[in-house]
C-alpha positions as CSV (number, residue, x, y, z in Angstrom):
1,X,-5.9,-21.3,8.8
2,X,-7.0,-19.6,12.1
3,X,-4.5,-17.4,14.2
4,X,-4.6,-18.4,18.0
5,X,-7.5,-16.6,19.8
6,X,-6.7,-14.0,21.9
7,X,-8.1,-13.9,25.7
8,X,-9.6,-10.3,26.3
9,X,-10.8,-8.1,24.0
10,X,-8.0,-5.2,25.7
11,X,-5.2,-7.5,24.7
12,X,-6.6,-7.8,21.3
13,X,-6.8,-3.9,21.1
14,X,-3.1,-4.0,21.8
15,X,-2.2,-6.4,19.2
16,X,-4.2,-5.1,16.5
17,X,-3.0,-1.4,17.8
18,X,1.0,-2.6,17.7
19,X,0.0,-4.5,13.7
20,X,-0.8,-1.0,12.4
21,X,2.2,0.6,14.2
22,X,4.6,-2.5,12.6
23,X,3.0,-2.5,9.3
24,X,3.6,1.7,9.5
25,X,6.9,1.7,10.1
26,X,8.3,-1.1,7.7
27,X,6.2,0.2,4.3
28,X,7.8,3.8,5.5
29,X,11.3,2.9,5.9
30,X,10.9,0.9,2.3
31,X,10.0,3.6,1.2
32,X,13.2,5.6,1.8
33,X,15.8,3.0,1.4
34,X,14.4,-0.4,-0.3
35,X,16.8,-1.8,-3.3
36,X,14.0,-2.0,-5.8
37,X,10.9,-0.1,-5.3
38,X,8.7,-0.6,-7.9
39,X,5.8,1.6,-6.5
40,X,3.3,-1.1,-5.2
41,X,1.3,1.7,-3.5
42,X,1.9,4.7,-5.3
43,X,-0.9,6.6,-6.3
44,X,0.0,6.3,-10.2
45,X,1.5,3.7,-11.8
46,X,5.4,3.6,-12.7
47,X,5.9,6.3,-9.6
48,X,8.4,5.9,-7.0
49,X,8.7,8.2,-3.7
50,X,10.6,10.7,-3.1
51,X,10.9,12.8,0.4
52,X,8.2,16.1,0.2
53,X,10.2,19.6,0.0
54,X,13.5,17.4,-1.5
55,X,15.2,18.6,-4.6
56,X,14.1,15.7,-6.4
57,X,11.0,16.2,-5.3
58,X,10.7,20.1,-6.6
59,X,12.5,18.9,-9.8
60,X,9.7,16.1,-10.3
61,X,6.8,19.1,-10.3
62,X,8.7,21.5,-12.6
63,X,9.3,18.9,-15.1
64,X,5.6,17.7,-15.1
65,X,4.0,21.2,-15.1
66,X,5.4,22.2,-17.6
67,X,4.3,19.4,-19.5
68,X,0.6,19.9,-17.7
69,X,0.6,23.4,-19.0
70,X,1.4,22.7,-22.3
71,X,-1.8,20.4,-22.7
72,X,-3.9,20.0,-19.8
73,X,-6.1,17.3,-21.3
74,X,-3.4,14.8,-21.9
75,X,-3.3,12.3,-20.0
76,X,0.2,11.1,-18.9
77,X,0.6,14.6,-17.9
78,X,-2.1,14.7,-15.7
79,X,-0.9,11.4,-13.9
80,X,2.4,12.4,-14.1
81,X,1.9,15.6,-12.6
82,X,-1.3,14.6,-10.0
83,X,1.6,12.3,-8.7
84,X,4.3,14.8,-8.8
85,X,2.5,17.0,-6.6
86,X,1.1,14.5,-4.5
87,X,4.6,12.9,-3.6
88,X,6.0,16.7,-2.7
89,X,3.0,17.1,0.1
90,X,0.8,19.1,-2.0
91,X,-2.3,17.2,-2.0
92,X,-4.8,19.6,-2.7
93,X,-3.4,21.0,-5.9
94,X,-3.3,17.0,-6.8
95,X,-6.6,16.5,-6.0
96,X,-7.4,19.6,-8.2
97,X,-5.2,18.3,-11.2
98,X,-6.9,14.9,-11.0
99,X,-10.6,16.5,-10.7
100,X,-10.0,17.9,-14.0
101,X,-8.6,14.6,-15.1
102,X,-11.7,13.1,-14.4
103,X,-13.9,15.6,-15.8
104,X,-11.9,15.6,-19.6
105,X,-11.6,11.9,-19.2
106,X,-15.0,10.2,-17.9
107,X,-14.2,7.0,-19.1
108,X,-10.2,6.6,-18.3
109,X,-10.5,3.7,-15.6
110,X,-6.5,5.1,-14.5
111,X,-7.4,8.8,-14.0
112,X,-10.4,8.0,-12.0
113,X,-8.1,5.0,-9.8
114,X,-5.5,7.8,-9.0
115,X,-8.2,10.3,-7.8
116,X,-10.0,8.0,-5.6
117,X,-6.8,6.4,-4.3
118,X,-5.9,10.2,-3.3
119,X,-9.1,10.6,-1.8
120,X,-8.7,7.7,0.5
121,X,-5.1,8.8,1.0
122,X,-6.6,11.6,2.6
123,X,-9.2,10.1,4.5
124,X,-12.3,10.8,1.7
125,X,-13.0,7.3,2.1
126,X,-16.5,7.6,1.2
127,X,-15.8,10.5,-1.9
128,X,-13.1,7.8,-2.8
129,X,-15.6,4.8,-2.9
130,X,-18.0,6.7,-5.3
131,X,-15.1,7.6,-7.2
132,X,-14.0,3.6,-8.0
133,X,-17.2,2.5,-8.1
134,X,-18.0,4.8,-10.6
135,X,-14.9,4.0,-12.9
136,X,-15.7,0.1,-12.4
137,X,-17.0,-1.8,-15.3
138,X,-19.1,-5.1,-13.6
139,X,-18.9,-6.1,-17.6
140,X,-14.7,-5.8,-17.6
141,X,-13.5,-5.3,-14.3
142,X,-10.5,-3.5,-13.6
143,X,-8.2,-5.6,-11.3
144,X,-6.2,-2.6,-9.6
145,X,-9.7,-0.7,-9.3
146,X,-10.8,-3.3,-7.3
147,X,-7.1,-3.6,-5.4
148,X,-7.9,0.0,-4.4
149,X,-12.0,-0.1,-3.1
150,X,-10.5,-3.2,-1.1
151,X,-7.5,-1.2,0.5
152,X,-10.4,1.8,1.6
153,X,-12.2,-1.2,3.4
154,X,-8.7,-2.2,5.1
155,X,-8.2,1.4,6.2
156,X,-11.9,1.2,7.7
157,X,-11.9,-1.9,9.3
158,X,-13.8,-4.0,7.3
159,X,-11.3,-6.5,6.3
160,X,-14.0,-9.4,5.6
161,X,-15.1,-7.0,2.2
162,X,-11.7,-6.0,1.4
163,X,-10.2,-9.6,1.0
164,X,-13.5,-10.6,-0.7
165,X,-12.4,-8.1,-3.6
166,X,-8.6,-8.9,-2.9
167,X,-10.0,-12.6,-4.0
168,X,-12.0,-11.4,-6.8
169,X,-8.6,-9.6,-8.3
170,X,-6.5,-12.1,-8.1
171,X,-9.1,-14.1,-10.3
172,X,-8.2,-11.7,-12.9
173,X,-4.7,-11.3,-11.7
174,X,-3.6,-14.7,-10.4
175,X,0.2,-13.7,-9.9
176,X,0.3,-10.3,-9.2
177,X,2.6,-9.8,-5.9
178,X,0.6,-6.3,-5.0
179,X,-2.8,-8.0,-4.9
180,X,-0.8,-11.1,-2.9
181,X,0.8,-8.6,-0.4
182,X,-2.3,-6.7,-0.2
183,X,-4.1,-9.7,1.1
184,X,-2.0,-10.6,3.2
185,X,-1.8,-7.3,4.6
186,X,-5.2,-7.8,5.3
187,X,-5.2,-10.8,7.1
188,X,-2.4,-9.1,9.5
189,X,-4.7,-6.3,10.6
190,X,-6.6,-9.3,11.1
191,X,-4.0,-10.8,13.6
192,X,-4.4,-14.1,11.4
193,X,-0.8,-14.5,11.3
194,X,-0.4,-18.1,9.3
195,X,-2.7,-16.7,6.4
196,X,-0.9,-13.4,6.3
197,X,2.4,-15.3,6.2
198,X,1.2,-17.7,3.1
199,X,0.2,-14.7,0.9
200,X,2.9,-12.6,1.7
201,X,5.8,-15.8,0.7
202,X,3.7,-16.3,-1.9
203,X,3.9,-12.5,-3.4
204,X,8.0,-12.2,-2.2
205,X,8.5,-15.5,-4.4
206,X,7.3,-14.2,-7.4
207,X,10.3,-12.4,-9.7
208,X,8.6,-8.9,-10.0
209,X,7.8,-8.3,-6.4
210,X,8.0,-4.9,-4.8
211,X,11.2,-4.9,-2.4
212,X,8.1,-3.6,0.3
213,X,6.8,-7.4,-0.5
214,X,9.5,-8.7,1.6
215,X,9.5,-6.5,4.3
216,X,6.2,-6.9,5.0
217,X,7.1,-11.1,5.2
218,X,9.8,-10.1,7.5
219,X,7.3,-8.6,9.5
220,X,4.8,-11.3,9.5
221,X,7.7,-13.6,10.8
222,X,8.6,-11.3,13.2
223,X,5.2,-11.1,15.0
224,X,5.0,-14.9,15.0
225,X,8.8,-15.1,16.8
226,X,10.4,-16.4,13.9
227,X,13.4,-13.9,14.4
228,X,16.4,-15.5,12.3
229,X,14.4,-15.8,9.3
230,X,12.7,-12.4,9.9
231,X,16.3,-11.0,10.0
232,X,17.4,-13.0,6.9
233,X,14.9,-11.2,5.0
234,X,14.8,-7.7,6.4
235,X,18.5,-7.4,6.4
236,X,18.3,-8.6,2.3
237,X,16.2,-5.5,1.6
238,X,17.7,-2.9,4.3
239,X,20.5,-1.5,5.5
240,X,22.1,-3.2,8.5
241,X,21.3,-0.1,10.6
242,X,17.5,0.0,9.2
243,X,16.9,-3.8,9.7
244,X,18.0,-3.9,12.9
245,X,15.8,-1.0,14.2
246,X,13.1,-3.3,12.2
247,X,13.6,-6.0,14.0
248,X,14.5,-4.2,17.1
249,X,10.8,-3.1,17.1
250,X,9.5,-6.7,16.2
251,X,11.1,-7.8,19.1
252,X,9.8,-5.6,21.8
253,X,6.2,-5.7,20.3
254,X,6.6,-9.3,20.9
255,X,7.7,-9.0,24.6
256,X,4.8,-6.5,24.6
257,X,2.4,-9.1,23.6
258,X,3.8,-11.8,25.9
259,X,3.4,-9.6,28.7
260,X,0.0,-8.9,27.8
């Protein structure tokens, strides 16, 4: 399913421009305050975020390094601690952590995911392509390796390649809701609305979905002027106070739009 075209190629700027802004501020504000986060895009798996300079945040890299400097080959303390770091702002000591991950452990597909995942984080995106691609087996391919190349060609603008390997993942991951939202994702930045809005049901239907999943439907509906369901599934994963500033924004992107 095609989105409708779009006249002039400064409107288009505007919509695509207003899609980042949107997609921005509803995976931020998940972030903070969804009911069930299960860490759909943090750099390491089983992570959750936490606010950079919070207590929690300072507790989180005490209680990893000293885990880290007890044996800094092991590997859950690398990822544990890479992530640590990374979730209290400091990236570079991550990167470091992770760069000596990937050095002690050439074949761990995880390590080498986080560190290129940082790396695009960043804005490496070609040191974090190398990195992937280097950690990929074409003989056993790693579904989230592949989930991660494809999110670099989001972030660059080449959204034909990235849902070309969102596809190929979800051959090896039919139901996973972070490949499903991913994809759909992709086809927002697009601005094809009607197949961002069929992945993204299909990833908030399934039971494990990341609470971000549904947000991101909300916003999808949103765009499209389908404000009382938009609502109905914002305010079922926000505050009342967050939601409405959601939608608030939905709204006036929307006039924007019209307008244009």
């Amino acid at each position: 399913m095609q989105a409708p075209r779009i006249g002039s190629v400064s409107r288009r700027t505007r919509v695509a421009s207003a899609l980042v802004a949107m997609t921005a501020l509803v995976l931020v504000t998940g972030c903070a305050s969804n009911k069930s986060n299960t860490g759909t895009y943090s750099p390491a798996s089983g992570s959750h975020s936490v606010s950079p300079g919070s207590n929690l945040a300072r507790a989180e890299v005490g209680k990893w390094a000293k885990r880290y400097d007890k044996d800094r080959s092991n590997r859950t303390a690398i990822l544990g601690y890479s992530n640590a770091l990374s979730q209290n702002g400091q990236i570079e000591q991550s990167l470091a952590v992770l760069r000596s991950g990937v050095i002690a452990h050439q074949k761990d597909r995880e390590i080498a995911s986080a560190y290129g995942k940082i790396l695009a984080m960043n804005g490496r995106f070609d040191e974090a392509l190398n990195v992937l691609r280097r950690a990929q087996r074409p003989d056993m391919p790693d579904w989230k390796i592949m989930s991660a190349e494809a999110a670099i060609y989001d972030q660059t603008g080449n959204h034909e390649k990235a849902r070309s390997l969102y596809k190929q993942a979800l051959k090896i991951a039919p139901d996973d809701p972070s490949l499903l939202n991913n994809l759909g994702l992709s086809y927002l930045l697009s601005n094809k609305l009607p197949d961002a809005e069929y992945n993204l049901r299909r990833a908030a239907s399934l039971p494990n979905a990341d609470s971000r999943v549904r947000q991101n439907l909300a916003l999808v509906l949103g765009v499209q002027g389908k404000f009382e369901e938009a609502v109905e599934v914002a305010t079922a994963e926000l505050d009342p106070r967050q939601a409405q500033a959601n939608i608030a924004y939905l709204r006036d992107m929307m006039q924007t739009r019209q307008r244009g």
